[in-house]
C-alpha positions, -999 to 999 in steps of 0.1 A, spaced: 0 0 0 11 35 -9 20 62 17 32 98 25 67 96 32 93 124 37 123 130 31 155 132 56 157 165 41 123 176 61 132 157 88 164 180 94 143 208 91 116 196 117 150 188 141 157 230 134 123 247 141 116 228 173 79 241 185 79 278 193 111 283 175 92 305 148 68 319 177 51 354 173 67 356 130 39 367 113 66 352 84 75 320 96 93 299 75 71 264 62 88 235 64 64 214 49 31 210 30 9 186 31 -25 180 12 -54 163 -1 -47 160 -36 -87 146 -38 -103 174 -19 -103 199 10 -74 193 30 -38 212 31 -16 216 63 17 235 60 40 227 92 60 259 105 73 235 137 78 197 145 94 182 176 99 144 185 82 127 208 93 100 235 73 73 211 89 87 181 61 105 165 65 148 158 41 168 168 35 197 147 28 232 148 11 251 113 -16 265 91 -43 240 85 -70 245 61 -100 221 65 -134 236 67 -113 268 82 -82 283 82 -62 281 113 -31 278 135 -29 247 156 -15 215 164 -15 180 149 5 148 149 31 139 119 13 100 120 -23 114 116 -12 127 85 12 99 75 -17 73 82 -43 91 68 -64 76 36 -86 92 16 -117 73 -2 -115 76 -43 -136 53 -61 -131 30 -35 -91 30 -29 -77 44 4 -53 69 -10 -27 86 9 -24 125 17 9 137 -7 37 160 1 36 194 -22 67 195 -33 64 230 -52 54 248 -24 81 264 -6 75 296 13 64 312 50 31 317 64 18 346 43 21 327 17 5 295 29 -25 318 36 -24 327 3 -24 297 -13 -51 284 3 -76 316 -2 -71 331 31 -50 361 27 -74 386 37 -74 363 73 -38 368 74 -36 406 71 -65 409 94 -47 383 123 -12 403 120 -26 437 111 -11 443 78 -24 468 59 
């Protein structure tokens, strides 16, 4: 079975922006993004940190139903499938993307969010 796997690269990145490395940048640096390729669904990770069980929990911009800040775990989206015509596909790394948090709101519709959450004119 397929699945969502990244690359060492990403991983060294995750090892330097620990959670609240990037705290209070309104122009955080993305280290990763993460989406739906089916559908709704896109979360760009500004932080990740290890856990004890080996799992990272991460820090970023999620867009699902809203667009918000928050925190969710590297194996949800790792596990995750997706129902196509049947098949559980997996989620899929963007690897064109490349950017910080402006533009992540951007490219997901919600730059008028942005502006109004770090008072940009």
């Amino acid at each position: 079975m397929k699945t969502l796997k990244l690359t060492k690269a990403i991983y060294s990145l995750f090892e330097k922006y620990p959670l609240y490395s990037q705290e209070g940048n309104n122009n955080a640096k993305v280290l990763c993004k993460i989406f739906n390729p089916y559908g709704r669904g896109s979360w760009y990770i500004t932080e990740a940190e290890k856990q004890e069980n080996g799992d990272y929990l991460c820090f970023g911009l999620v867009s699902l139903f809203e667009v918000e800040l928050g925190y969710f775990m590297l194996s949800d989206l790792l596990n995750m499938r997706v129902k196509v015509f049947g098949l559980g596909l997996p989620l899929e790394r963007d690897r064109g993307f490349s950017g910080n948090l402006r533009d992540a709101y951007k490219d997901c519709g919600a730059l008028g969010k942005y502006n109004e959450m770090f008072k940009v004119a």
